[in-house]
DORONU-549410 format. One record per residue (C-alpha): residue in three letters; residue number from 0; x, y, z. Coordinates in steps of 0.1 Angstrom, whole numbers. Layout:
<vexkols>
VEXKOL;ALA;NUM;X;Y;Z
...
</vexkols>
This chain:
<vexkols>
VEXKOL;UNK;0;-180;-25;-231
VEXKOL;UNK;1;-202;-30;-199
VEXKOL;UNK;2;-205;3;-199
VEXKOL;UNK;3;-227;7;-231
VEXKOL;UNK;4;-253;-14;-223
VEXKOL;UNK;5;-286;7;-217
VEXKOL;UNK;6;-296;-17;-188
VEXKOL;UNK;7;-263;-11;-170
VEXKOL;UNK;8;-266;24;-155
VEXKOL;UNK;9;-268;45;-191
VEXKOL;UNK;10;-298;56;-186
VEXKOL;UNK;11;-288;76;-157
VEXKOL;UNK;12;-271;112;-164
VEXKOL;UNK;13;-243;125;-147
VEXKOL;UNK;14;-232;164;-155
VEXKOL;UNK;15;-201;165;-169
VEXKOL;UNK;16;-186;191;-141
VEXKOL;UNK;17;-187;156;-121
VEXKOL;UNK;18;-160;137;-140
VEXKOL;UNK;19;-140;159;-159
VEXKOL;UNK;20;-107;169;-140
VEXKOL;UNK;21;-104;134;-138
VEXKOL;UNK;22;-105;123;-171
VEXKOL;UNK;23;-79;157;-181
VEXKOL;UNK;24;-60;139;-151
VEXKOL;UNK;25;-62;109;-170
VEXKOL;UNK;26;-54;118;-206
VEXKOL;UNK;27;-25;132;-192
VEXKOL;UNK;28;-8;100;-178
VEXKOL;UNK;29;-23;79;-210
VEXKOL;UNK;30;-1;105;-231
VEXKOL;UNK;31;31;98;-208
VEXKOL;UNK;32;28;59;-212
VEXKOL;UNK;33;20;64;-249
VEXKOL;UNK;34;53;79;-251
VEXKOL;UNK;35;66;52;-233
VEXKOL;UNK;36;53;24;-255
VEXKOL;UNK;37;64;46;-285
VEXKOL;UNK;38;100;50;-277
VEXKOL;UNK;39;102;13;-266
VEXKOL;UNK;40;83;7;-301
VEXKOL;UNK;41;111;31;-317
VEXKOL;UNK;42;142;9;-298
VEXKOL;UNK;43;127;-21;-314
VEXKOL;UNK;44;128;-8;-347
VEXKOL;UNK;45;162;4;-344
VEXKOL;UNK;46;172;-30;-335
VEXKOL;UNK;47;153;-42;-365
VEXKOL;UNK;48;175;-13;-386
VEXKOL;UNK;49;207;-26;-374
VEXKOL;UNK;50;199;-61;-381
VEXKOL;UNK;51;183;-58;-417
VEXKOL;UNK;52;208;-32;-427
VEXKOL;UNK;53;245;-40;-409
VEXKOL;UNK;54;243;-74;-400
VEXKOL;UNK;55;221;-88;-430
VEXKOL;UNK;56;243;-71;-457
VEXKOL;UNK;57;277;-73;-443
VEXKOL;UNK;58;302;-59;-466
VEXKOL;UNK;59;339;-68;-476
VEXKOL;UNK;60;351;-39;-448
VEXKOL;UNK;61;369;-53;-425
VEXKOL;UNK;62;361;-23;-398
VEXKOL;UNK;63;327;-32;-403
VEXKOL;UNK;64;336;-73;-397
VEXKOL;UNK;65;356;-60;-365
VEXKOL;UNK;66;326;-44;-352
VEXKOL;UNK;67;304;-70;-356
VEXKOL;UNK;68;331;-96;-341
VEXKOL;UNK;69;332;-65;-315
VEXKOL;UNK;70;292;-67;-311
VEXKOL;UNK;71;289;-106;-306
VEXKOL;UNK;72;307;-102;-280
VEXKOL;UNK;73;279;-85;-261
VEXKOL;UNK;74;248;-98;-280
VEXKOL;UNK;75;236;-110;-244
VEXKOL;UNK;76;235;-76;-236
VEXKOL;UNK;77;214;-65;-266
VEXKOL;UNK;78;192;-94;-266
VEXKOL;UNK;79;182;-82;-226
VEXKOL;UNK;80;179;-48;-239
VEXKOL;UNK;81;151;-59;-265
VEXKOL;UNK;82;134;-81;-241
VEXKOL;UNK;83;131;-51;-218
VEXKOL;UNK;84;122;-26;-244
VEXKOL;UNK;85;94;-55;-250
VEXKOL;UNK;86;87;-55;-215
VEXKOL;UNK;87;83;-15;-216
VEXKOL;UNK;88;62;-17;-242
VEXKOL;UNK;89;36;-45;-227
VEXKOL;UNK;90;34;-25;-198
VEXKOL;UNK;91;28;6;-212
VEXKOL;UNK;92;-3;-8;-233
VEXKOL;UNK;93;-12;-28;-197
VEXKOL;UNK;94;-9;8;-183
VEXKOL;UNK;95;-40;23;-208
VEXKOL;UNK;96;-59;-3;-204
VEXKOL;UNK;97;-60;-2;-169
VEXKOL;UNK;98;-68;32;-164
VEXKOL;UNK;99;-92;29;-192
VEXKOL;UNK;100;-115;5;-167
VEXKOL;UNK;101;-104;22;-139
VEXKOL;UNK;102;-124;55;-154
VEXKOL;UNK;103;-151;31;-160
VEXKOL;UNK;104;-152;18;-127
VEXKOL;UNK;105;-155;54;-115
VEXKOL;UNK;106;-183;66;-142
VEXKOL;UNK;107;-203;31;-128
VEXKOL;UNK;108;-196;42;-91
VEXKOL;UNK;109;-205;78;-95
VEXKOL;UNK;110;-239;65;-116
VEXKOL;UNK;111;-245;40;-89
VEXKOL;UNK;112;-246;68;-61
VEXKOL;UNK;113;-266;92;-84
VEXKOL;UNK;114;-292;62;-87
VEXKOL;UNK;115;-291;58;-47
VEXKOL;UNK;116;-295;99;-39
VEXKOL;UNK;117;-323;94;-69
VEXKOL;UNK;118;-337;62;-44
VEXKOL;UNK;119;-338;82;-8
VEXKOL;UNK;120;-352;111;-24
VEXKOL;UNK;121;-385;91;-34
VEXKOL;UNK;122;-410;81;-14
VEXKOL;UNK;123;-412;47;-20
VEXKOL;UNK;124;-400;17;0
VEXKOL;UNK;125;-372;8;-24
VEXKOL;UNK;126;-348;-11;1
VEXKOL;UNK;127;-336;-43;-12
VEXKOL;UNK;128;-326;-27;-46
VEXKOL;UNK;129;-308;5;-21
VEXKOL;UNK;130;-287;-27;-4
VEXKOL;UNK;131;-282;-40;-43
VEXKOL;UNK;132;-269;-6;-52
VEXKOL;UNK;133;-249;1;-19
VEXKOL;UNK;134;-234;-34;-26
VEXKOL;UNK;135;-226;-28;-61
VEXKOL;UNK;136;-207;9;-54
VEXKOL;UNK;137;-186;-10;-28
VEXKOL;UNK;138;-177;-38;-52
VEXKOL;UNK;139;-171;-5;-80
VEXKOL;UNK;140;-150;13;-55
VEXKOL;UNK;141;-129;-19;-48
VEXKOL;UNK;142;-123;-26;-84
VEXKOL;UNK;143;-117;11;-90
VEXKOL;UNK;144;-87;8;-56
VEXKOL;UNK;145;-73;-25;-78
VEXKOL;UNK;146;-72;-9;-110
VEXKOL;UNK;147;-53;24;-98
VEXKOL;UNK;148;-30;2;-77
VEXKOL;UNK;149;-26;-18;-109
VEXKOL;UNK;150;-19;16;-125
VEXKOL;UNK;151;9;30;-107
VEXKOL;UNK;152;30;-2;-105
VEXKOL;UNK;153;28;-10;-145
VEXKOL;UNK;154;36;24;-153
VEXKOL;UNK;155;70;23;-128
VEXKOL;UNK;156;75;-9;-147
VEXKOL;UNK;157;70;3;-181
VEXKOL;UNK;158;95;37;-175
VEXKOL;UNK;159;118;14;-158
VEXKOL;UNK;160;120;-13;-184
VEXKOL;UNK;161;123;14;-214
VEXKOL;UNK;162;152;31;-194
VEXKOL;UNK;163;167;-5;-187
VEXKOL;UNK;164;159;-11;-224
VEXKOL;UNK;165;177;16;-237
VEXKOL;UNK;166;205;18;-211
VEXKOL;UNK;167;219;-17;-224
VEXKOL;UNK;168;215;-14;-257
VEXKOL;UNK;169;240;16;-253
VEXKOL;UNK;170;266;-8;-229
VEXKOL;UNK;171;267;-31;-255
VEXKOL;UNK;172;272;-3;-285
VEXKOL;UNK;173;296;15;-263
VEXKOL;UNK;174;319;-17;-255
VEXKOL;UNK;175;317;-27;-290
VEXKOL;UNK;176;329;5;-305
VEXKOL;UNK;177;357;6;-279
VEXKOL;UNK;178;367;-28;-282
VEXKOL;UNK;179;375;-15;-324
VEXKOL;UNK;180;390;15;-309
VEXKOL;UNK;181;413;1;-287
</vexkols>
């Protein structure tokens, strides 16, 4: 919310030409980690399915009882495959939220060097607050550098950990059906 103080920079307008690629740029990788966190979200709640409504009420049929004899067996693998559909799903929020503040780092930057073209264009002997602002775009443009970097790696992690996710929870299905099969 440092963004939305009037003292911090609000009060200097920026066209909207300036920004708005990036933020189309933007929405579009928000929407591809929101589809991350939702299909980790969905995993989770098919694991919740499975356990309310097959292991919860288990019935007198013994192919039922053989496949759940069948799925203890690998109930390591689905417990890893819940912990990494939770793991794709905290990185995929972590993901939003740091490109969230990245934008604002960038909106605060691009301010800052509308404020400092506004500063040299004047007349007046403004230089200790032209060092402030030169300091405070450098100290924007590093925390802008971090957040991006921030950015990339939680969003691998967060497609990784839903394919992981999803990848052992069909191992452990696959050798318990076989296992009754066989």
């Amino acid at each position: 919310m440092r963004t939305l103080r009037t003292k911090y920079l609000s009060e200097i307008p920026i066209q909207e030409d300036n920004y708005k690629v990036d933020f189309i740029i933007l929405e579009k990788y928000q929407n591809f980690s929101s589809e991350i966190l939702r299909l980790s979200l969905l995993g989770l709640t098919i694991y919740g399915f499975l356990i309310a409504n097959v292991i919860v009420k288990i019935s007198e049929c013994e192919k039922l009882n053989n496949f759940l004899g069948a799925l203890s067996i690998y109930k390591s693998l689905l417990f890893a495959g819940a912990v990494f559909l939770i793991l794709g799903a905290f990185f995929a929020l972590g993901h939003r939220y740091f490109s969230t503040d990245c934008m604002t780092h960038f909106i605060r930057g691009f301010r800052l060097r509308q404020r400092l073209k506004e500063l040299k264009n004047q007349d007046k002997d403004e230089y200790s607050e032209i060092i402030r602002i030169k300091e405070s775009i450098k100290n924007e443009e590093i925390s802008f550098e971090n957040d991006l970097n921030i950015c990339k790696w939680f969003l691998l992690l967060a497609g990784f950990f839903l394919i992981l996710g999803i990848l052992l929870a069909t191992i452990a299905f696959a050798c318990s059906f076989n296992n009754i099969l066989n």
